[in-house]
C-alpha positions, 0 to 999 in steps of 0.5 A: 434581622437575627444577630449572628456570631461565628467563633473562628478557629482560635477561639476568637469572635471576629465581630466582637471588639478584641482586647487581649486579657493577660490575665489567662492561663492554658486550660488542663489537658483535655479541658475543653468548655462546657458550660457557660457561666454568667455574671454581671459587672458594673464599675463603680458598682450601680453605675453603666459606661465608661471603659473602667471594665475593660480596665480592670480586665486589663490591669490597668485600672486606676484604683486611686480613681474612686473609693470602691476600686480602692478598697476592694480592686487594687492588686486584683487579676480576673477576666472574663471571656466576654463582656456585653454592654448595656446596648449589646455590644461585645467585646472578647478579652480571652480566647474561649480556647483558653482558660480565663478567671472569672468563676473563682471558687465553685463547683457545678454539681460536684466538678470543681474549678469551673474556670477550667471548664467554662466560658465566662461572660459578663453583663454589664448590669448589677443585682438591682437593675433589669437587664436591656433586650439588646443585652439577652439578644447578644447573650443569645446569638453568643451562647447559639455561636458557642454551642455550636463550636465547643459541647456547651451543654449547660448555663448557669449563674456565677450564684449557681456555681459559687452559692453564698458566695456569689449573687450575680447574674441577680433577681432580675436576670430572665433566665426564660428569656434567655431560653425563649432567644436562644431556643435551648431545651430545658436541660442545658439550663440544671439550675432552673429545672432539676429532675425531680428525686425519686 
């Protein structure tokens, strides 16, 4: 049976597990989302489970807790809208309504700040490991529950929007996949297929 979200009327997914994110703001007067950006995220890195994401996200992160964290976490405030796990489950930490900050520094073709403009959403998964199916399933019912709430007219890559800078989603994140699952025509995915220049 095909998955199916429905984002309610305060931005919220209803089905997803909800763990408010402090680290949010208002988007700009007028701002609403448009494109949904996707990274991946494991803590430490490499490695799947445990609750050190949400932590994160949360604030609450014990950055004495493992070398990593120490070095490059401490004092750290981001977010994401959504996380999904490696067996596909979703949690929400920020109202799509509201501005989370997951982009950092970026640009989608010439419009800077995507934060202000973007629903960001994480994957459990890092750069050198292949994404599980049930984790494009959930993607994809998201991406569908969202477009059809907000004028989402583009996906992209952290690495598309942040170039040099960021790498994520990774070699292995199947973009045609994802456009296989969520049946999505080809111009919501500018990364993959540019129009040719003249």
């Amino acid at each position: 049976m095909k998955q199916r979200f429905t984002v309610g009327a305060d931005g919220w997914i209803a089905a997803a597990r909800q763990l408010p994110s402090p680290n949010v703001e208002a988007r700009p007067a007028g701002a609403v989302p448009t494109l949904i950006v996707v990274h991946n995220i494991s803590l430490p890195p490499g490695e799947f489970g445990g609750g050190a994401i949400a932590d994160l996200f949360l604030n609450r992160l014990d950055c004495d807790a493992h070398p990593y964290y120490a070095a490059n976490l401490r004092g750290v405030r981001v977010s994401a809208h959504f996380v999904i796990h490696r067996d596909g489950t979703l949690e929400q930490f920020v109202s799509c309504d509201e501005r989370a900050w997951h982009a950092g520094a970026s640009s989608f073709f010439g419009r800077e700040r995507c934060n202000d403009f973007s629903i960001g959403v994480e994957l459990e998964g890092s750069d050198a490991s292949a994404f599980e199916p049930a984790q494009y399933r959930t993607l994809a019912a998201l991406a569908q529950a969202l477009a059809a709430h907000y004028p989402i007219d583009a996906l992209a890559g952290h690495s598309d929007i942040a170039p040099g800078r960021k790498t994520d989603p990774g070699p292995h994140f199947d973009w045609t996949r994802l456009q296989r699952e969520t049946s999505f025509p080809d111009q919501y995915f500018p990364y993959r297929y540019r129009p040719a220049s003249p």
